[in-house]
C-alpha positions as CSV (number, residue, x, y, z in Angstrom):
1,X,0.0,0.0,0.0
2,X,1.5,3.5,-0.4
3,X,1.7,5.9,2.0
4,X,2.0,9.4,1.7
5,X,4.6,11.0,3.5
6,X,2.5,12.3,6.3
7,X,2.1,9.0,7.8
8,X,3.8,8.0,10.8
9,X,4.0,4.4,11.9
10,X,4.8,4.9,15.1
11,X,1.9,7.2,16.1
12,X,-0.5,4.7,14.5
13,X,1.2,2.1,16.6
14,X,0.4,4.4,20.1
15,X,-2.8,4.9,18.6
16,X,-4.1,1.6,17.9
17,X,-3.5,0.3,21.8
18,X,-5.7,-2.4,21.7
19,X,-6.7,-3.5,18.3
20,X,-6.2,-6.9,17.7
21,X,-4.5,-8.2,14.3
22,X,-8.0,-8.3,12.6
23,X,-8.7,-4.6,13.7
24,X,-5.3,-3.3,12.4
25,X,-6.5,-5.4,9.2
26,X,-9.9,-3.6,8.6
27,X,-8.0,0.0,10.0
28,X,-5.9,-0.2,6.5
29,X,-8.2,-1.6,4.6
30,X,-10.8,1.1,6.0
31,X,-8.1,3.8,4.9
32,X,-7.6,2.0,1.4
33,X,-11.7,2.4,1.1
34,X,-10.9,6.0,2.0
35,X,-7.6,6.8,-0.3
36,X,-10.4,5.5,-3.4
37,X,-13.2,7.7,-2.3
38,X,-11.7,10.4,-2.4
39,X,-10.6,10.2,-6.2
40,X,-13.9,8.8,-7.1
41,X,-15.0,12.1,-8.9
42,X,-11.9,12.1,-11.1
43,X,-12.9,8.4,-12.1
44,X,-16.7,8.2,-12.3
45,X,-17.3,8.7,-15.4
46,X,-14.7,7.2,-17.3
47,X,-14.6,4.1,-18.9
48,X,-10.8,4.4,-18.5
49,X,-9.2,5.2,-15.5
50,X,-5.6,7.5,-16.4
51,X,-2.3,6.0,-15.4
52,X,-1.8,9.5,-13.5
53,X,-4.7,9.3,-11.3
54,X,-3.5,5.9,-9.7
55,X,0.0,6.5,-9.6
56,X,-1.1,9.9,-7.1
57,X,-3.2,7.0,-5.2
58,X,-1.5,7.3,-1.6
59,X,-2.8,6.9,1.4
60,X,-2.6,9.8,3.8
61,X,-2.8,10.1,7.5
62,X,-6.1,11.9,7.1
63,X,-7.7,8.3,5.2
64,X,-5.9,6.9,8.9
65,X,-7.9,9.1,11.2
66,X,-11.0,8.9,9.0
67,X,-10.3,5.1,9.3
68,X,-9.9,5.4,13.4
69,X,-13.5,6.6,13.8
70,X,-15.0,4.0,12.1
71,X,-13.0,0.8,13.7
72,X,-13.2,0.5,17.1
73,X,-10.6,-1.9,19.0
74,X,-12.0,-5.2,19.8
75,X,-9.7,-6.1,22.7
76,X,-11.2,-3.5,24.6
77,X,-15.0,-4.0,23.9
78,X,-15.4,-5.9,27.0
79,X,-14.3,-4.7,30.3
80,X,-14.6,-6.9,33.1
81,X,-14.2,-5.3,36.8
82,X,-13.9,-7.7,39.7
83,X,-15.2,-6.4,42.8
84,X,-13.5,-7.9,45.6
85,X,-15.8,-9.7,48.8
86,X,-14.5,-7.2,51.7
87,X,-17.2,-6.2,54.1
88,X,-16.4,-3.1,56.8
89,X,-16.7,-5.4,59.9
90,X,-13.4,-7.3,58.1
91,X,-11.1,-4.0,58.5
92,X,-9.2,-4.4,61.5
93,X,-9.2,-1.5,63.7
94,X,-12.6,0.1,63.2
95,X,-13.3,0.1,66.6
96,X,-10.9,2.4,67.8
């Protein structure tokens, strides 16, 4: 896939905390999607599509953030919180 020069790697990487190898899959391919709608005027009605136009396809950090709000990490859909079973009367020194 190629990227413009705007994207950083590394960033994504921070971003993405949480997203499982399937997530980071549809987070490109969701940018991809992007990176073609946005020169879907200059092709729609052609029969042809110019070697020009696809050799500017590159996908920029702006098709990654559009991307971010559509795919959500799945690793951290579910959150479980375990409430320990400590009672008041088990705290030592209450009476004092």
């Amino acid at each position: 896939m190629p990227l413009a020069k705007d994207v950083d790697l590394d960033e994504l990487a921070n971003i993405t905390h949480g997203y499982t190898g399937a997530d980071l899959s549809a987070l490109v391919r969701e940018a991809a999607m992007a990176t073609l709608r946005s020169i879907l005027p200059k092709i729609i009605d052609k029969q042809h599509i110019p070697a020009e136009v696809l050799n500017e396809l590159q996908v920029t950090k702006e098709h990654f953030m559009e991307a971010l709000r559509n795919i959500q990490p799945s690793a951290l859909r579910e959150v479980f919180v375990e409430r320990p079973n400590v009672h008041w009367s088990d705290i030592g020194g209450l009476d004092r």
